[in-house]
N, C-alpha and C positions, 0 to 999 in steps of 0.2 A: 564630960560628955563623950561617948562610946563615937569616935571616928565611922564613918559609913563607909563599909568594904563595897567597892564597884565593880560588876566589870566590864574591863577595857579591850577593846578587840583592836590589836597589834598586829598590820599589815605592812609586810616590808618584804622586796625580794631576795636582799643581802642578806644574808647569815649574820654578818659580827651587828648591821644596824640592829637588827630582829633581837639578837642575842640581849644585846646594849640595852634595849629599853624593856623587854619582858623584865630583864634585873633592877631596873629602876620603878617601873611600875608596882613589883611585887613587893620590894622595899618598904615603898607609900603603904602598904597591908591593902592592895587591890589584886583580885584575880585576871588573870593573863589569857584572853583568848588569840592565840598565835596563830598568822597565815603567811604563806611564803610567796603568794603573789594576789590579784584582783580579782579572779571567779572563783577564786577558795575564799577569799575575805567575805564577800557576797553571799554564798554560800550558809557561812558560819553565821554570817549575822541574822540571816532570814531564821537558821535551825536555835542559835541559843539566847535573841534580842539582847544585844552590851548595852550599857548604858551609855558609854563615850564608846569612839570610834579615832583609833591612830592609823593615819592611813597614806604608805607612799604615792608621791605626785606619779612616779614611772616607774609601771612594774609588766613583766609580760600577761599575755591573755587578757588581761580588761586592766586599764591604767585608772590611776585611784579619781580621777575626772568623769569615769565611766561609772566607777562602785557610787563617788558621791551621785552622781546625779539618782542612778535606780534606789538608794538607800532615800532620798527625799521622795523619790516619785512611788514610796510603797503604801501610800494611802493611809501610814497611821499616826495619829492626832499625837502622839508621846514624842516630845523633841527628843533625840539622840545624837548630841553636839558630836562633829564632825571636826579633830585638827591634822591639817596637812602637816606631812611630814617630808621635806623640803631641802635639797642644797640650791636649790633655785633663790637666786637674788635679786632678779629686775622686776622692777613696779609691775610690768605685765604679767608676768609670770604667778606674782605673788595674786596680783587681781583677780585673774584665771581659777585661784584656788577658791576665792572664795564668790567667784560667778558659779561655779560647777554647783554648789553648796556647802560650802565648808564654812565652820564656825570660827575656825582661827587657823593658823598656819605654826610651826615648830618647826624653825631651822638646824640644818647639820651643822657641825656636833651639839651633842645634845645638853644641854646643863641641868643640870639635875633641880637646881633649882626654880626655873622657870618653867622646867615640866609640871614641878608640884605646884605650883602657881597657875596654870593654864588649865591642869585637871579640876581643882578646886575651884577655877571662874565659871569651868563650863558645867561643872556639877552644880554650882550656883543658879545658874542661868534654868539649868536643867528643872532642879528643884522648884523654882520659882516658877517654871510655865507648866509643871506638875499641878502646884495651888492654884495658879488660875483657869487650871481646865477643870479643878475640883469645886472652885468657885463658881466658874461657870454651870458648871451642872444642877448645882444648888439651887443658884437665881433661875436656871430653866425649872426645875422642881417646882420654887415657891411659884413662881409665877404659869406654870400650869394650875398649881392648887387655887391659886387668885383667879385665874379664870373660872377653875369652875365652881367656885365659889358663887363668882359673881354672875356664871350662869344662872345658877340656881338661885339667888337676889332677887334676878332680872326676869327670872318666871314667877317671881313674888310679885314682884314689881308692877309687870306688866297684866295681873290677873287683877291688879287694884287698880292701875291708874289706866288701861283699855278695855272697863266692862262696860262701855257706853254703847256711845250706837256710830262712829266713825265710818260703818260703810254704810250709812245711808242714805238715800239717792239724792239727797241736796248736797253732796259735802264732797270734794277731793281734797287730797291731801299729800302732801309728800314730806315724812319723816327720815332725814338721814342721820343719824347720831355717828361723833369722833370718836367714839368708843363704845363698850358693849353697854354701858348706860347713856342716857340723853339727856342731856342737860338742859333741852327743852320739852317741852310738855304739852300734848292737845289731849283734850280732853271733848268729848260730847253729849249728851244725857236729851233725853226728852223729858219733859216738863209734863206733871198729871192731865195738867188740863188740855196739852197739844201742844204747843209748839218746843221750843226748843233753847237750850242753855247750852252754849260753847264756847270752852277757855283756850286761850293759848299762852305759853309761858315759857321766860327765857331764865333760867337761875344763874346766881354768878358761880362762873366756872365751867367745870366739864366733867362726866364720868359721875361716881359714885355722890362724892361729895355735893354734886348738884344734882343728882337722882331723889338724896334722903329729903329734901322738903319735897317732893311730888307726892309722895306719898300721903303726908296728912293733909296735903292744898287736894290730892285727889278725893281723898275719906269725903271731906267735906264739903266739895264741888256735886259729887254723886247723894249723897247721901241728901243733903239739903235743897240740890232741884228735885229731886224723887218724891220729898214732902211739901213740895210746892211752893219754897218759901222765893223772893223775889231776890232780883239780880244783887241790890245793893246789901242785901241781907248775908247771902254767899258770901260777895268781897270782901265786908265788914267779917263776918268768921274765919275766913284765910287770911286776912292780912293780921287779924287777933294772934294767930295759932302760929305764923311764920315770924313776927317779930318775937314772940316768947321762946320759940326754938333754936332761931338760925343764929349764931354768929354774927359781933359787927362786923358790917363790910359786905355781909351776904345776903341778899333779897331776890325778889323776882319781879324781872321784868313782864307783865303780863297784858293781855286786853280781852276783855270778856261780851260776849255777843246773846243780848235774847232775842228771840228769832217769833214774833207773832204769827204764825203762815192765816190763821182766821182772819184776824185785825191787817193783815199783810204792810205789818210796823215794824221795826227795830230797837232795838236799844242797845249801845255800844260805851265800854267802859273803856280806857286808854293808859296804862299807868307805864310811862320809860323804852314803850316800844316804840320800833318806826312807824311813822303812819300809813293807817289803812285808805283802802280806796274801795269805794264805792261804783259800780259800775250800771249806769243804767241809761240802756241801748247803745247813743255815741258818747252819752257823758257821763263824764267822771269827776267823782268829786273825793279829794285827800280830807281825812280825817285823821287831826294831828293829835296827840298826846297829851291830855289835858290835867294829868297828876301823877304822883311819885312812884314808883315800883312800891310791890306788895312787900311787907313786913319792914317798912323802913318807919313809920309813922305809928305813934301808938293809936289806940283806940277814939280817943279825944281828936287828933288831929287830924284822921283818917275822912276821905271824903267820898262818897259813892257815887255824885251827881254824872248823869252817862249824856251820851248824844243821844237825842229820840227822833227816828226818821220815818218816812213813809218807804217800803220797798215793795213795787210792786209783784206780779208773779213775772220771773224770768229776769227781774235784778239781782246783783254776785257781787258781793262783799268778799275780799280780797286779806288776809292778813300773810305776814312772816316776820320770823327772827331776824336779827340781824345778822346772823350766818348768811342770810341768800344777800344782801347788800356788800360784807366783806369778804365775802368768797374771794380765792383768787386765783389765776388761770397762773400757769407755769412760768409763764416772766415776773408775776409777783404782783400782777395789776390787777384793783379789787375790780368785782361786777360794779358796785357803785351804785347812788340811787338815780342817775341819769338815767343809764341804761336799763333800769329798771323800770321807771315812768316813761319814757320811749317805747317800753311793750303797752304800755296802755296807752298812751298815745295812737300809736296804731293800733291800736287792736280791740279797744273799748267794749266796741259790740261783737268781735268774735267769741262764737261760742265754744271756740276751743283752744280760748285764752288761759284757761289754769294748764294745758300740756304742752301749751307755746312757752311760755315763762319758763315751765320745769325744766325743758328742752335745753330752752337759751343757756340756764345755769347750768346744765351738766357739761352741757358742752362748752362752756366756757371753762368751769374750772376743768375738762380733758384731765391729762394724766396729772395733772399738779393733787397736792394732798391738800384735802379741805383742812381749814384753818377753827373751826369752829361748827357745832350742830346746824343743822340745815330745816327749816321745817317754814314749809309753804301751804296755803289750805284757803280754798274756796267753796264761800258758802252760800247757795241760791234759793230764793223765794221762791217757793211750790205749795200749791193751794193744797190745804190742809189734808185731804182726802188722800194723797200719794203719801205720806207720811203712816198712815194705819199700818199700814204690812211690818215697820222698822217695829224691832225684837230688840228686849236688851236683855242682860243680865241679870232678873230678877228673882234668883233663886230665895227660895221660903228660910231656906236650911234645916236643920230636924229640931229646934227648940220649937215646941206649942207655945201660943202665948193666951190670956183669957178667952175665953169663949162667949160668957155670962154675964157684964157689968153694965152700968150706968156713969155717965160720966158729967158733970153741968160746970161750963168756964165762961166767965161773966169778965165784962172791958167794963171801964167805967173813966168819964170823965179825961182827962190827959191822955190813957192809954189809946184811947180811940182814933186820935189825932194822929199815932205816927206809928201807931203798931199792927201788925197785918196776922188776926188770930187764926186764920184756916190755915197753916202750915204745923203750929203747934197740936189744936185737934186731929191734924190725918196723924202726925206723931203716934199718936195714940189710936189710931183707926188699924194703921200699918201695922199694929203689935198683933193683928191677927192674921196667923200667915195667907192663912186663903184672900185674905181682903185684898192682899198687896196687886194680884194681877189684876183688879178689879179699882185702881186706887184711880184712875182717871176718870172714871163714873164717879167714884165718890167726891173725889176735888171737882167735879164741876156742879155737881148739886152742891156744895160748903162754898163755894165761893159765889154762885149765884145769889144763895139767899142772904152771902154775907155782905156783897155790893147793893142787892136791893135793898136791907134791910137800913145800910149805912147811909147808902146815896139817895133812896127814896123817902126811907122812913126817917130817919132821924136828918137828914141836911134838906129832905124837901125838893131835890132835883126834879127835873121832869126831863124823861129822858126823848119827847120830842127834841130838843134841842142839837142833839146827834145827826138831824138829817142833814145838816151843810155843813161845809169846811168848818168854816167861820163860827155854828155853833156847837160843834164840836169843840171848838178853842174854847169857848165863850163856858161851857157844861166845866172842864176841868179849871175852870179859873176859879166861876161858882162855885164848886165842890172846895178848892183849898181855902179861898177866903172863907168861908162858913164851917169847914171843921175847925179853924183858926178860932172862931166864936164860940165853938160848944164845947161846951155845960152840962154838968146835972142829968148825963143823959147813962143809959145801958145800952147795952146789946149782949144778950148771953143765949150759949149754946147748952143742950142737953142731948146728950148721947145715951142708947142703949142697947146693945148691942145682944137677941137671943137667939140663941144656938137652936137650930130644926134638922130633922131628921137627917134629911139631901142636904144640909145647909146651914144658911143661917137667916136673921134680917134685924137689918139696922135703922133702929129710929133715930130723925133728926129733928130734934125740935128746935127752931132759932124764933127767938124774940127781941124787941127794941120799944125802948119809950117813945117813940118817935110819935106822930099823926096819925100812921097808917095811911093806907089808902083804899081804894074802891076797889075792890076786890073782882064784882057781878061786871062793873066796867070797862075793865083789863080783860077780863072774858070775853065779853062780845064785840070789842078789839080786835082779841086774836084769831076769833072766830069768824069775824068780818074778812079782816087780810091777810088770815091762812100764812103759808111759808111768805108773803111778799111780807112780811111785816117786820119794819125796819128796825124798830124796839120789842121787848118783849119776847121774843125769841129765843130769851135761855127759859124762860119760863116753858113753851113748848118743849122746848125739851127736856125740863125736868121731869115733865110728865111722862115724858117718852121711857125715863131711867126706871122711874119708881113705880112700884105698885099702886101706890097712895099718895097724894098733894090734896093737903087739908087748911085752909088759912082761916084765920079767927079773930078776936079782937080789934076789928075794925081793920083789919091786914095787916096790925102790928105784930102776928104771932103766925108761925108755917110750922106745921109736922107732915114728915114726908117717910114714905115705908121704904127703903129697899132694902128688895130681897135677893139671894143668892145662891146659887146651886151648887153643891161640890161636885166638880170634875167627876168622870167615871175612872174608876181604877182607883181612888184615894179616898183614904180612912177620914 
């Protein structure tokens, strides 16, 4: 291998030292930059950059303690090893050479041999922080390409798993991610029929790796409250879709909230988070974790059962990750969940408990670096009406779907008992883009006729039983023991969907073997107790939806007309 020609800038004020080693230098097959004292050495170096530097301790005009220091203080990142060249003997002296900036020191007289020895360590030395400034630039390279990579991820990401409705006036929230993905996940969606469906989610790990399950826990968080389908039905599909993807060892910690603001009720799911708190007025009540993080359990072992509570308007369900619990402030001391239940403790009924908490943690953890995702979120009971204005993300996109069909999806027997068929029919409603802005009109006409058709017609309820606490208990108790009993029964939907001019209109016809009921009776009911009227009441306002309410066979049978206008400005 071809020896590496350097060159060496040879500063000395003596003649014969100067002479001496420009001869030995050139020898070695190196080039000789010659200076005969310290502001011409300086000089030379700045006009033709040497690779090595020989340079006497005392020379006039700038002594070589004055050249090393301005040759280190020239701002440039390329080491250019620095050896004193010396009849200086004493520890101090020799120390001096290399406080100034020198890389080695070369005593008088010179030996030829250990000159070629000291060139070669520092050319070594040289070469080797040559490779890791070349290394470094690399890793700065890839790792700008990774970011924006993972920018551009991360507006994937974020257009899938934030097109809910997060700023909506019941919900605060605070998401701080360790990195440019989060590793935890809130999610919010309103429900066709009004209220509201909200996840929140801790994946193991951090950054990307715990980004890629949000993604398909988001598809089908949104996708499946949007067609109405119920809480445990959701879980059951994310915990399906996350144990078939993720990796052993990797799951999500999550807890999922349905929000009734009509019913002004709750439903809360709990799987490996900290517990939540419930706050209403001065009290508070902890709701602790009552099953396993999502995709750890298969399908069989998997359990949906939630907490069902009353909330009324201006109670605040409280959730976080366990980032805001392990946070830690700059001496390395977590926030903890004392300190946490101490802000509810005092502060229960303040209503400016979720920016009290946020506060507490930011300012706790100060300049220390979060140790882990941070995500806080408070969610409050508001009568249904303040809710109308919240917009989501419902674009049509440019695929038409049928215009012109019929559709008829009949339960029968077993199915009846544990399967909820209005989420599968809007399935099929949705596939008409126009319908979609329109899907909570149509989910509350398919689920009214599908609960009375269920709980009146075929179990025989009577829905006086709803006007007290106690018969309200008493109505769903009867309702489960008696589908437990049925048999031999139907309930089937026809759908037909015909395209008009401005528009279109969809027929619903729903049927059941059920009794039926007194149809003329239920009328002068409603008609008697107007809006007071404590049952019957979605029925008023199916009438309100539709063009037409037609009931028949003893009220085992409803056909219902609604119609629909296209927008002005679209085809």
């Amino acid at each position: 291998m071809e020896k590496e020609r350097l060159k060496v800038l040879v500063a000395d004020d003596s003649l014969s030292d100067r002479m001496i080693l420009q001869s030995l230098v050139s020898r070695l097959g190196h080039e000789v930059i010659p200076a005969t004292d310290g502001q011409e050495a300086l000089e030379l170096f700045q006009a033709d950059t040497p690779d090595i530097v020989l340079l006497d301790a005392l020379m006039p005009r700038m002594d070589g303690f004055e050249v090393a220091q301005a040759i280190k203080e020239n701002g440039s990142e390329d080491l250019i090893p620095i050896i004193f060249l010396t009849s200086l003997s004493d520890a101090e002296s020799l120390a001096r050479c290399l406080q100034a900036g020198g890389d080695d020191f070369l005593s008088k007289p010179y030996n030829p041999v250990i000159l070629e020895a000291k060139i070669n360590a520092m050319n070594r030395m040289r070469q080797m922080h040559a490779t890791l400034q070349r290394q470094r630039d690399q890793i700065a390279e890839h790792n700008k390409h990774m970011l924006h990579e993972q920018q551009v991820a991360k507006s994937v990401f974020d257009n899938v798993a934030h097109n809910g409705c997060l700023d909506a006036p019941n919900i605060k929230h605070l998401l701080s991610p360790l990195s440019v993905f989060n590793g935890d996940v809130l999610l919010a969606c309103m429900k066709p029929g009004g209220g509201m469906h909200v996840l929140i989610g801790d994946f193991t790990g951090h950054g990307l790796p715990a980004a890629i399950g949000a993604m398909p826990l988001a598809e089908i968080f949104y996708g499946m409250t949007r067609k109405g389908f119920a809480l445990g039905d959701v879980l059951r599909e994310i915990n399906r879709k996350l144990k078939l993807i993720l990796p052993v060892g990797f799951f999500c910690c999550a807890a999922m909230v349905d929000l009734d603001f009509d019913q002004e009720s709750a439903e809360v799911w709990i799987g490996g988070l900290p517990e939540l708190m419930l706050c209403r007025g001065d009290e508070t009540v902890a709701l602790k974790s009552n099953h396993l993080p999502l995709g750890i359990l298969s399908a069989d072992g998997f359990k949906a059962d939630a907490y069902r509570f009353e909330m009324r308007h201006g109670d605040r369900l409280y959730l976080w990750s366990d980032g805001i619990i392990e946070a830690e402030n700059p001496r390395g001391e977590m926030y903890g969940d004392a300190r946490l239940r101490a802000q509810f403790k005092d502060g229960g009924d303040n209503p400016d408990l979720f920016d009290k908490l946020r506060d507490d943690v930011i300012q706790f953890i100060g300049s220390g670096e979060a140790s882990d995702d941070l995500t806080l979120v408070e969610l409050k009971m508001v009568p249904g009406a303040d809710m109308v204005s919240v917009v989501e993300n419902t674009s049509t996109g440019g695929v038409l779907g049928p215009r012109d069909w019929t559709f008829s999806y009949e339960l029968r027997g077993d199915s009846l008992k544990s399967f909820d068929p209005v989420p599968v029919v809007m399935n099929l409603v949705l596939e008409v883009p126009e319908l979609r802005s329109r899907s909570g009109d149509i989910y509350t006409i398919l689920t009214e006729f599908y609960s009375n058709a269920l709980e009146h017609g075929l179990l025989g309820l009577d829905s006086a039983l709803k006007r007290s606490p106690d018969g309200f208990a008493e109505y769903y108790h009867l309702r489960g023991e008696r589908l437990e009993r049925l048999s031999e029964a139907f309930l089937s939907f026809t759908l037909k969907h015909t395209p008009l001019p401005d528009g279109g209109e969809l027929t619903i016809d729903v049927l059941d073997s059920g009794q039926g009921f007194n149809v003329e009776k239920v009328n002068q009911s409603l008609e008697q107790a107007g809006s007071q009227a404590f049952s019957g009441r979605g029925i008023l306002l199916i009438r309100r939806l539709c063009q037409r309410v037609e009931y028949s066979e003893g009220g085992r049978k409803v056909v219902a007309v609604y119609q629909w206008q296209r927008e002005r400005g679209k085809a």
